[in-house]
Biotite code that builds the C-alpha atoms (Angstrom):
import biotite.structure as struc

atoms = struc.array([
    struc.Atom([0.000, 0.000, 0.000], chain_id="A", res_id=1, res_name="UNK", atom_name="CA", element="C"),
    struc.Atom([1.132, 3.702, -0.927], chain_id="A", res_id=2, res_name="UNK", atom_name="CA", element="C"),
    struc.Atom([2.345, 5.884, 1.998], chain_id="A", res_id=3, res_name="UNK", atom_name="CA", element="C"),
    struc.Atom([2.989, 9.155, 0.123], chain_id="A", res_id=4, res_name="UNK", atom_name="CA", element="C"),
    struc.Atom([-0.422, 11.150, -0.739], chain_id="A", res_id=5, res_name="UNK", atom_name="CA", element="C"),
    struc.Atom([0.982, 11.732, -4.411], chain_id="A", res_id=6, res_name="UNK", atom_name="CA", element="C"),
    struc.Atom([1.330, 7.990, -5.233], chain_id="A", res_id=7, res_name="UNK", atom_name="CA", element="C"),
    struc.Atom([-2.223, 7.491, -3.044], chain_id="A", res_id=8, res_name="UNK", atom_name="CA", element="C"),
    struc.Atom([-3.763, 10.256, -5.047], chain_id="A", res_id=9, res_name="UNK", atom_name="CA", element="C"),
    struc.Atom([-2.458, 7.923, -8.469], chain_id="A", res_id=10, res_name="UNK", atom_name="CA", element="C"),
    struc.Atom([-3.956, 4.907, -6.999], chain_id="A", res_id=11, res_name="UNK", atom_name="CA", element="C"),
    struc.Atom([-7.684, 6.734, -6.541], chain_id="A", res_id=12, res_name="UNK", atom_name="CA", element="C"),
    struc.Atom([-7.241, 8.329, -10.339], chain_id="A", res_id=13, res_name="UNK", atom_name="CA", element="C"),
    struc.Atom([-6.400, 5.363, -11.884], chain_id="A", res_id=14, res_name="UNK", atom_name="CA", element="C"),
    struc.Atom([-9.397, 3.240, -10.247], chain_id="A", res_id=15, res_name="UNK", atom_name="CA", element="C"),
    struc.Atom([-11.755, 5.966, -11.577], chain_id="A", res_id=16, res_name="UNK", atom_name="CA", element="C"),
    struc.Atom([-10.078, 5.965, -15.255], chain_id="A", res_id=17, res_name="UNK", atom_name="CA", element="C"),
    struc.Atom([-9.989, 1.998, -15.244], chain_id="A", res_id=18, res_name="UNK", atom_name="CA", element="C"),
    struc.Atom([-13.851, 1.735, -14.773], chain_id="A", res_id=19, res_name="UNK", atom_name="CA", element="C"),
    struc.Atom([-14.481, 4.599, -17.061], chain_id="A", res_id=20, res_name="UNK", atom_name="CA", element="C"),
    struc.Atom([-12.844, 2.688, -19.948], chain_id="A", res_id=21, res_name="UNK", atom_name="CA", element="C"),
    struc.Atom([-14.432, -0.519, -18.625], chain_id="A", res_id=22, res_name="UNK", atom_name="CA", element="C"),
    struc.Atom([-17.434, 1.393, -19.413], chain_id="A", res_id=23, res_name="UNK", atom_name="CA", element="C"),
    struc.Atom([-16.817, 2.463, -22.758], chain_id="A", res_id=24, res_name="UNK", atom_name="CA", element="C"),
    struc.Atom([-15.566, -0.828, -23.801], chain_id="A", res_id=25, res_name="UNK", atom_name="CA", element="C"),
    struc.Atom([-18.512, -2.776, -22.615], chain_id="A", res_id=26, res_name="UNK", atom_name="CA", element="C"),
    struc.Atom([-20.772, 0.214, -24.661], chain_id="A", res_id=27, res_name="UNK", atom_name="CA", element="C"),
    struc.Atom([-18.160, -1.084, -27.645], chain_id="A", res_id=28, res_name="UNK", atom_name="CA", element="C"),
    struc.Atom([-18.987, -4.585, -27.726], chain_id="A", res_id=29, res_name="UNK", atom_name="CA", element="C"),
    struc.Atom([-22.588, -4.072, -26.814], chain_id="A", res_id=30, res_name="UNK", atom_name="CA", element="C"),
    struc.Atom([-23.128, -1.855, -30.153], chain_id="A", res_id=31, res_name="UNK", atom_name="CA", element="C"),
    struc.Atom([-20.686, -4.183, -32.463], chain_id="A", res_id=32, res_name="UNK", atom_name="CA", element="C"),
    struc.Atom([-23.096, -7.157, -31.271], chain_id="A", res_id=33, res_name="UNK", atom_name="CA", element="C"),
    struc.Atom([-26.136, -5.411, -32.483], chain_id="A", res_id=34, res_name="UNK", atom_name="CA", element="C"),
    struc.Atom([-24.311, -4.989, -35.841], chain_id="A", res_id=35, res_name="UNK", atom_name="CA", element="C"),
    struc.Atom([-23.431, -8.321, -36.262], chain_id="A", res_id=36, res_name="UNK", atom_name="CA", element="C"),
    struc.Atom([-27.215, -9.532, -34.958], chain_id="A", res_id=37, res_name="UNK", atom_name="CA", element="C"),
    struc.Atom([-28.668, -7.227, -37.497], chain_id="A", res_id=38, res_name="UNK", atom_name="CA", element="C"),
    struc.Atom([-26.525, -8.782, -40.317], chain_id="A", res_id=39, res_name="UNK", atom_name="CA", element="C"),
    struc.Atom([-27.471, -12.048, -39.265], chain_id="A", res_id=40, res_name="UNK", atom_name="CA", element="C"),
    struc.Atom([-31.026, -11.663, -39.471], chain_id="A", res_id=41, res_name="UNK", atom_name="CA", element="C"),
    struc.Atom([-30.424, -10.000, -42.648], chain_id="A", res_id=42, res_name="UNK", atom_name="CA", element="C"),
    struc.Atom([-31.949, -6.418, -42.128], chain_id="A", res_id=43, res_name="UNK", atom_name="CA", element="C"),
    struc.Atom([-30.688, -3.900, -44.324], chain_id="A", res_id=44, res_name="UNK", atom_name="CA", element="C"),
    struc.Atom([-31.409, -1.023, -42.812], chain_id="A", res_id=45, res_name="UNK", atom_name="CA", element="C"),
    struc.Atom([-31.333, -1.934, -39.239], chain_id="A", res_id=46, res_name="UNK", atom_name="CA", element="C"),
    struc.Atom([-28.269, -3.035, -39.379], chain_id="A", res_id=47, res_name="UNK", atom_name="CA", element="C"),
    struc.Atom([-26.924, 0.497, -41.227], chain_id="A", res_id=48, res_name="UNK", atom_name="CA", element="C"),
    struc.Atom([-28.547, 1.703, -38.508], chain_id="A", res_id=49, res_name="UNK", atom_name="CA", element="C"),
    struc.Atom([-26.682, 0.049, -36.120], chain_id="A", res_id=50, res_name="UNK", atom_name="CA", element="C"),
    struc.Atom([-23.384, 0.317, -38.033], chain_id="A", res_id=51, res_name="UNK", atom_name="CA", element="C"),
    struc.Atom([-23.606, 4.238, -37.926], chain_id="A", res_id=52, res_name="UNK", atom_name="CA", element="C"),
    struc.Atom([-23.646, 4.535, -34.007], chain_id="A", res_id=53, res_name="UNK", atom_name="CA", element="C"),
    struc.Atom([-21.080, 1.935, -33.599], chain_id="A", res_id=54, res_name="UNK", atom_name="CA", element="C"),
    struc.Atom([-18.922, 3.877, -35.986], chain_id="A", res_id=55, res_name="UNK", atom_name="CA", element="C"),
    struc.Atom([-19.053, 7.188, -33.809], chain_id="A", res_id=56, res_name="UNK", atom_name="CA", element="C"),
    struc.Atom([-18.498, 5.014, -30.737], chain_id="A", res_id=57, res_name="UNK", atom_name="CA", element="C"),
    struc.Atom([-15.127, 3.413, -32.013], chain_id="A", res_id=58, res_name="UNK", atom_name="CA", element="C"),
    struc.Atom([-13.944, 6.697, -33.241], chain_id="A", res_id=59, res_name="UNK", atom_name="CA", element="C"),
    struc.Atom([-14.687, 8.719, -30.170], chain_id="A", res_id=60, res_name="UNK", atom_name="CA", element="C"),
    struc.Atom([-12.805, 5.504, -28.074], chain_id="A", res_id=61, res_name="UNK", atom_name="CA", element="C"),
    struc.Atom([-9.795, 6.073, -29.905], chain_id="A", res_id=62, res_name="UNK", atom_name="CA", element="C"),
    struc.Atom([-9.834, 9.440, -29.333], chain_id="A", res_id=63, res_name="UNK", atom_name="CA", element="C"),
    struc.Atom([-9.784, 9.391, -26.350], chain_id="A", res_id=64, res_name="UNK", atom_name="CA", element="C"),
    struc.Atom([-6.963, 6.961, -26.077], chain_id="A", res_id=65, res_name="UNK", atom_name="CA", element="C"),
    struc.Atom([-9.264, 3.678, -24.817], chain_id="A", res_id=66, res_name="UNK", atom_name="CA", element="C"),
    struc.Atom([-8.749, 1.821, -28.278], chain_id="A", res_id=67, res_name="UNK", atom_name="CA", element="C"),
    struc.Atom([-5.467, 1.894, -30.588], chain_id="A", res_id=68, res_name="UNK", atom_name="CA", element="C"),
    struc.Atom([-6.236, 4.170, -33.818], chain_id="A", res_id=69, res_name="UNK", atom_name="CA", element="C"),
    struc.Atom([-5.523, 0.967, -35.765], chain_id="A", res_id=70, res_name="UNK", atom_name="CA", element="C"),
    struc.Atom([-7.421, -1.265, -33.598], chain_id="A", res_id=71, res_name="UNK", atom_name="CA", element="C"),
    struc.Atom([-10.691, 1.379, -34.112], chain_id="A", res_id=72, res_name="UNK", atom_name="CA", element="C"),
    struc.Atom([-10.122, 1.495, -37.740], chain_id="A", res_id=73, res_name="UNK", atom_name="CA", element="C"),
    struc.Atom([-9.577, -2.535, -38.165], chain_id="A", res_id=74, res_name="UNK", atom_name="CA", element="C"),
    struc.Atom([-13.112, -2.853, -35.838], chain_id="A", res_id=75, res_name="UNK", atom_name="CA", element="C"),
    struc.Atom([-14.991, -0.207, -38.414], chain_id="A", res_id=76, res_name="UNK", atom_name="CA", element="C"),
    struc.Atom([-13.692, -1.811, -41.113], chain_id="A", res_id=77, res_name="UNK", atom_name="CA", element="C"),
    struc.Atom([-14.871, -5.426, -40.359], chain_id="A", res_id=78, res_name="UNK", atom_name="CA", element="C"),
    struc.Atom([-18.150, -4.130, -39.563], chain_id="A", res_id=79, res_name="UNK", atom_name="CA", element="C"),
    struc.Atom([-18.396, -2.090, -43.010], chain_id="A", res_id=80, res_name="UNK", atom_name="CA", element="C"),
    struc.Atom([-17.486, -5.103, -44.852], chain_id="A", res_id=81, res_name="UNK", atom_name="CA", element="C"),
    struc.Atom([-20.660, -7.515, -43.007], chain_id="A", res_id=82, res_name="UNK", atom_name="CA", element="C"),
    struc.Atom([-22.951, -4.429, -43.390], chain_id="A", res_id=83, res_name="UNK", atom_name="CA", element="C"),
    struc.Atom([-22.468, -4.087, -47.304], chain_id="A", res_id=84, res_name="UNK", atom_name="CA", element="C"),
    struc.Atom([-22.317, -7.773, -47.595], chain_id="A", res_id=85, res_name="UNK", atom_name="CA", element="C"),
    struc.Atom([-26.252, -8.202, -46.748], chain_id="A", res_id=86, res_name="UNK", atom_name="CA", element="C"),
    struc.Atom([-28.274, -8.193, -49.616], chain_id="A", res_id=87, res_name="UNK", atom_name="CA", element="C"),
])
């Protein structure tokens, strides 16, 4: 355990950032399953739907520094690809 208020004062910030990105990374996976459920049941427009917010939540993610640039742009691009697969 920390004696010197600095290095407590690290150990409370970083407890509050870890379950912010927790957070944002279950949001993440929650909106890239509705993608992928909307391409499996085929639905066209839900599922553009669907790819649109996930899209906005990826980017603002890596922004922020939660998810690699590459690893946002590698996520976006595998859901573009199902979305314009469905007929």
């Amino acid at each position: 355990m920390a004696n010197i208020k600095s290095a407590k004062k690290r150990i409370s910030v970083i407890q509050t950032k870890t379950l912010r990105n927790k957070m944002i990374k279950s949001k993440l996976k929650t909106l890239v399953k509705k993608v992928e459920s909307a391409v499996a049941a085929g639905d066209k427009t839900a599922s553009e739907a669907a790819l649109k917010e996930a899209t906005v939540a990826i980017d603002q993610a890596a922004a922020k520094g939660i998810l690699h640039k590459n690893t946002a742009a590698r996520k976006v691009s595998k859901l573009t690809k199902a979305v314009n697969s469905v007929a």
